[in-house]
C-alpha positions as CSV (number, residue, x, y, z in Angstrom):
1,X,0.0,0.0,0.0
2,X,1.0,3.6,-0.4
3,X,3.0,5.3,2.6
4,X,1.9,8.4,3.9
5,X,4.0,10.4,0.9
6,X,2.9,8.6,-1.7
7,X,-1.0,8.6,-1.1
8,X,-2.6,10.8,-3.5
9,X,-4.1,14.0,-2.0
10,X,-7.3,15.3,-3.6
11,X,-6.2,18.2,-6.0
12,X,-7.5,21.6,-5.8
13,X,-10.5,20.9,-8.3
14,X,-12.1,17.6,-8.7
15,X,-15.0,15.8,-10.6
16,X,-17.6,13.9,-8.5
17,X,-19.5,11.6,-10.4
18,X,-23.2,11.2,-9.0
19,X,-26.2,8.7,-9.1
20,X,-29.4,8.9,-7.3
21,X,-30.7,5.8,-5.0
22,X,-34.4,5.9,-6.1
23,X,-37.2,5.8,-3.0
24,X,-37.9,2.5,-1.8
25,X,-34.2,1.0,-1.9
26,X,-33.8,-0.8,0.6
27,X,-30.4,-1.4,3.1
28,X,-28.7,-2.8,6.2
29,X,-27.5,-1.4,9.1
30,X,-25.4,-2.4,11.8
31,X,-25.3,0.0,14.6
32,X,-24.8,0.4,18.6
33,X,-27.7,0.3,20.7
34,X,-26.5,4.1,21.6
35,X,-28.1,4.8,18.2
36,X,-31.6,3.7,16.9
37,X,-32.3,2.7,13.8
38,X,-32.2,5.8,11.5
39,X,-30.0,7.6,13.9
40,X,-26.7,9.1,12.6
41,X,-23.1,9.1,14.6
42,X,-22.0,12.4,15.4
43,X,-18.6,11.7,15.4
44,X,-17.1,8.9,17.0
45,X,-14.5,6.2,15.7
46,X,-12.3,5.7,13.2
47,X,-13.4,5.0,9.9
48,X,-12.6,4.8,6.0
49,X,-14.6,7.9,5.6
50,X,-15.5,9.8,9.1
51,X,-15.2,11.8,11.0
52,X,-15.0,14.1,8.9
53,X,-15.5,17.9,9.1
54,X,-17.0,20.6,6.9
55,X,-15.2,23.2,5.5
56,X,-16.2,25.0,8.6
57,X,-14.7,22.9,10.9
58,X,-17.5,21.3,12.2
59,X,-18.1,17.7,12.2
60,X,-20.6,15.8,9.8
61,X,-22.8,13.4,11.6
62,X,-22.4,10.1,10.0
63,X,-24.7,6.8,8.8
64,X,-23.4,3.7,7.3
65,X,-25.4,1.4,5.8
66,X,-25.1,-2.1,3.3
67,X,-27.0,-3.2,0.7
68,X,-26.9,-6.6,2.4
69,X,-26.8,-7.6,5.9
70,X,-23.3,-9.9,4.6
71,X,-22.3,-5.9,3.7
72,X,-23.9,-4.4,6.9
73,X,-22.2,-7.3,9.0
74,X,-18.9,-6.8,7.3
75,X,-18.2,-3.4,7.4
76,X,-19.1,-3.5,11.3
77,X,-18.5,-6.3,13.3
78,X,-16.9,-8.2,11.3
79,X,-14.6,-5.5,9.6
80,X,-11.2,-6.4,11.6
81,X,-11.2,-10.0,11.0
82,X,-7.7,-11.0,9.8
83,X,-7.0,-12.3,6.3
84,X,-4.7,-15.2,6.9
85,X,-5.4,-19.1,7.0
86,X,-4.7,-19.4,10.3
87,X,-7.8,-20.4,12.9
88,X,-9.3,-17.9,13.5
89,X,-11.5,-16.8,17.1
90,X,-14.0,-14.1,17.4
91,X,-15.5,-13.2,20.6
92,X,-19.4,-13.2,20.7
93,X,-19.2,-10.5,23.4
94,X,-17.9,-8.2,20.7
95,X,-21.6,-8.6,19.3
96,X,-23.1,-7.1,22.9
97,X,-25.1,-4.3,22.2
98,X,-25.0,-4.5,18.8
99,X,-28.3,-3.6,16.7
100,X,-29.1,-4.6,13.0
101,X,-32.1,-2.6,11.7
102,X,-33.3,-2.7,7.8
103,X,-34.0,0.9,6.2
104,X,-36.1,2.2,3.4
105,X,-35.1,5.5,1.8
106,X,-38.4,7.4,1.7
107,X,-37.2,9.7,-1.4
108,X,-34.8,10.2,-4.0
109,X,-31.5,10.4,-2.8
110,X,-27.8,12.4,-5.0
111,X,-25.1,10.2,-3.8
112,X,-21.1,10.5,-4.9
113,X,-19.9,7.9,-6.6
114,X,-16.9,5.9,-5.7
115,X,-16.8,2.9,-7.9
116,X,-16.0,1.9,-11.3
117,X,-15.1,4.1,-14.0
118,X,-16.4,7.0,-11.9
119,X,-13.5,6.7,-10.4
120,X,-11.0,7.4,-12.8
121,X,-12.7,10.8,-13.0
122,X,-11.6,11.8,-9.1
123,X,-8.1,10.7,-10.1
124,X,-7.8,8.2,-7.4
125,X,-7.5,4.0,-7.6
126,X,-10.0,1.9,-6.2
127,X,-7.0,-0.1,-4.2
128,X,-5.6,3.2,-3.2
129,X,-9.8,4.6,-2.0
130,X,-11.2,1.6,-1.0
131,X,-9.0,-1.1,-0.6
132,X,-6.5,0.8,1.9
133,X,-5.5,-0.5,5.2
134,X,-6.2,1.7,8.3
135,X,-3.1,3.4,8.9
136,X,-4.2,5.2,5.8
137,X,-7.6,6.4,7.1
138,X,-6.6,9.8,7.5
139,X,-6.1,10.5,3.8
140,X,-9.1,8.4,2.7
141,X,-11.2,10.6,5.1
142,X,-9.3,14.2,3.5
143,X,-11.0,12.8,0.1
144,X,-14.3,12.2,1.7
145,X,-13.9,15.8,2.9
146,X,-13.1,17.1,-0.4
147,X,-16.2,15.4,-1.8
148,X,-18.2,17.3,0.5
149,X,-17.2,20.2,-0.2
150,X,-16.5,19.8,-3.8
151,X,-20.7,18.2,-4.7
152,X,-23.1,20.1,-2.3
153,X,-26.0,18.0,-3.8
154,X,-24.4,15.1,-2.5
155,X,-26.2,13.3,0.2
156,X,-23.6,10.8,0.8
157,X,-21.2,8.7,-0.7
158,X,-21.3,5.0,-2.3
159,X,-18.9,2.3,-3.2
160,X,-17.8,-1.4,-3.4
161,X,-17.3,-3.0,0.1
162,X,-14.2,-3.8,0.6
163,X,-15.1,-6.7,2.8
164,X,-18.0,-8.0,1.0
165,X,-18.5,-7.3,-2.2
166,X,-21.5,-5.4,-2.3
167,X,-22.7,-1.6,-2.3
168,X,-21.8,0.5,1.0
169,X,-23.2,3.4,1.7
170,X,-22.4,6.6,4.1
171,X,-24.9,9.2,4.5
172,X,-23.7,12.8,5.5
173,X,-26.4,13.8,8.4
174,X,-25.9,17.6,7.8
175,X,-27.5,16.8,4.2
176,X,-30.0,14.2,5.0
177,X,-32.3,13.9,8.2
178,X,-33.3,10.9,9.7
179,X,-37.2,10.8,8.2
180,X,-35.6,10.2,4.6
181,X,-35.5,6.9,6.4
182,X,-38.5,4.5,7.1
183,X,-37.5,1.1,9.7
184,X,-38.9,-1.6,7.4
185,X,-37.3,-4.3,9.9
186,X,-37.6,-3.4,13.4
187,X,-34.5,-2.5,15.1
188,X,-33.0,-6.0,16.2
189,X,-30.0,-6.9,19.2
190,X,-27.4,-8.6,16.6
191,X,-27.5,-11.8,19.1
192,X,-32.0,-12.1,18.8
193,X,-32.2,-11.7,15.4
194,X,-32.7,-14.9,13.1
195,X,-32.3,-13.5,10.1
196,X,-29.2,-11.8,11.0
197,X,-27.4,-15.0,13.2
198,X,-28.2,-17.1,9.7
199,X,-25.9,-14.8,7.9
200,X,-23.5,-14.7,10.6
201,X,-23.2,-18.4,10.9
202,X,-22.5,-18.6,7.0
203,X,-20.1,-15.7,7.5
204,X,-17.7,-17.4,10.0
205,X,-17.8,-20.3,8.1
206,X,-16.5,-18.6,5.0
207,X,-13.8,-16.9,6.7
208,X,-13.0,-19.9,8.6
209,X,-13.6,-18.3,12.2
210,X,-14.5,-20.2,15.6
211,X,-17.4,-18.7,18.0
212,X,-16.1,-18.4,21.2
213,X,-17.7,-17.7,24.5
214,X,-15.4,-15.8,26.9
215,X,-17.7,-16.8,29.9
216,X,-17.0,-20.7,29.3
217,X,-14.1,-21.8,31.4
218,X,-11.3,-23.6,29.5
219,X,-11.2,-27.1,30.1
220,X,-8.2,-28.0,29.2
């Protein structure tokens, strides 16, 4: 990956390619119980793409969602899981007061780009965007800030999980209120939910992780 002088800053002037999420598209989200459903994160944590601040300085609530729960589950709890064929262990207690909720956009909805040829038109790679590790996080976010700035109409930004392989999304809350969101699956504790336990056992077993309970004693 690029070191920290080699990462592409966002130039002066750039082009951000748009597409609208039509009403009625439907997503996954996997949030803390801090939050509810269609709430946004003011500014905690330490993501791809937030916090991040306005040109004024003042920091853009934040909402991620999936276009799967696989995404949703991926880009959340799931999001640190090494990449190596080693075995594997992942703490259930890391799912404790975690929700999943399903959204509905409720209207139309400009959102930036950042996959595919669109792209090639910011002047950045995919691998270089998207497929960074963390230590690179604070130049990913200065693009995301750029974007801001740069497409007022944008409500948010879209791309290719890196994890998953299907549509994220990131919704800028000083651009888009909560109502543009309907609940369409009740707000869910990771650890009730069938739906969302089905996709996590299939999950682990793709990645090849082990369940583990830290409150059973080792027998050994």
């Amino acid at each position: 990956m690029s070191t920290d002088n080699q990462f592409p800053q966002p130039p002066e002037e750039i082009q951000v390619k748009t597409e609208t999420l039509a009403a009625g598209t439907k997503m996954w989200r996997v949030h803390k119980s801090d939050y509810t459903g269609a709430g946004f994160n003011p500014g905690y944590g330490d993501a791809r793409f937030s916090p991040i601040d306005n040109t004024s300085g003042q920091r853009i609530p934040t909402l991620y969602a999936g276009e799967s729960i696989d995404v949703a589950l991926m880009e959340s709890v799931f999001h640190d899981v090494p990449h190596s064929g080693d075995l594997k262990t992942y703490s259930i207690s890391k799912f404790d007061g975690q929700m999943i909720s399903e959204l509905t956009l409720t209207e139309d909805v400009l959102m930036a780009k950042l996959h595919g040829p669109a792209l090639r038109h910011l002047g950045i790679t995919e691998a270089e965007l998207i497929h960074s590790d963390a230590s690179e996080y604070q130049h990913t976010r200065a693009w995301a800030e750029k974007i801001h700035a740069s497409e007022p109409n944008a409500k948010g930004l879209k791309w290719d999980s890196k994890q998953a392989g299907g549509l994220t999304y990131m919704y800028f809350g000083d651009r888009i209120a909560e109502n543009v969101f309907s609940i369409s699956t009740r707000s869910t504790l990771l650890t009730q939910s069938q739906i969302a336990f089905e996709r996590i056992e299939y999950l682990v077993k793709e990645m090849g992780v082990q369940l583990v309970d830290p409150d059973t004693p080792d027998t050994e």
